[in-house]
C-alpha positions in Angstrom: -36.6 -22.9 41.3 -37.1 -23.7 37.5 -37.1 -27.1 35.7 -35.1 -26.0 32.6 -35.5 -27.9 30.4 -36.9 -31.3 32.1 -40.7 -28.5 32.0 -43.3 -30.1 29.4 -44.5 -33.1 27.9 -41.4 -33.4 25.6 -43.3 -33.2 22.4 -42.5 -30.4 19.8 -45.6 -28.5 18.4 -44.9 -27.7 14.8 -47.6 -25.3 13.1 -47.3 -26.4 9.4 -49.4 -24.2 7.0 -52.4 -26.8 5.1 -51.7 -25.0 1.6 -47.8 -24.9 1.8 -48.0 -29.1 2.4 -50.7 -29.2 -0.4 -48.0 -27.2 -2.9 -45.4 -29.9 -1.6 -47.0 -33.0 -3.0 -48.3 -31.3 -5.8 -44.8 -31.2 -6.8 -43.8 -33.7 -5.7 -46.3 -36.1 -7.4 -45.4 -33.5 -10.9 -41.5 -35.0 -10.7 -42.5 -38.6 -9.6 -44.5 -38.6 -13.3 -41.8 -36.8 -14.9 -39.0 -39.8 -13.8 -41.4 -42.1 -15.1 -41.9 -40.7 -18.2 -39.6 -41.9 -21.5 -39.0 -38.3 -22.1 -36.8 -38.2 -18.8 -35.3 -41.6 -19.5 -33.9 -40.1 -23.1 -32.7 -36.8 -21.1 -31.3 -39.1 -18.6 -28.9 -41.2 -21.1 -28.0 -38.2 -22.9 -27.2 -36.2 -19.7 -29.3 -33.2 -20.4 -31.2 -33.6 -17.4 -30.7 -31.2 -14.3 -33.9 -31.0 -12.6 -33.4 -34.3 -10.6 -30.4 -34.3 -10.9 -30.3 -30.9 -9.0 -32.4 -32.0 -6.6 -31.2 -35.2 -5.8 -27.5 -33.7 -5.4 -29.1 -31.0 -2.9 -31.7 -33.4 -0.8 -29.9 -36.8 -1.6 -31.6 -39.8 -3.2 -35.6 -40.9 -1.9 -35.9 -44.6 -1.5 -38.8 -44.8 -3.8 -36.3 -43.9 -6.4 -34.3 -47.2 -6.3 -34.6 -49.1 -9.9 -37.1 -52.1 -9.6 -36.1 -52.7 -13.6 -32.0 -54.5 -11.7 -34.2 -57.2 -10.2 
């Protein structure tokens, strides 16, 4: 008789491809230094920004993102 699914170790093996990641935080580190940048302050006050705000609508808000400026 079989296990099911009580078989294994109970680990997941994810194959995750080394350049793919490496793209990832490349852009990922690119928009960081975009938000930090007065250019994307200005864009932000006059509401022409949409690539954050995009993203953060799709994907939801990072916690590194919080303002540190409210304290």
């Amino acid at each position: 008789m079989s296990n099911g699914f009580g078989a294994g170790d109970g680990k997941a093996k994810v194959f995750v491809q080394k350049e793919e990641v490496e793209k990832l935080i490349k852009e990922y580190k690119k928009i960081k230094k975009y938000m930090k940048s007065p250019l994307y302050e200005i864009k932000n006050l006059d509401g022409s920004e949409t690539l954050v705000n995009n993203l953060l609508k799709e994907y939801g808000e990072d916690n590194d993102s919080q303002d540190t400026d409210s304290v």
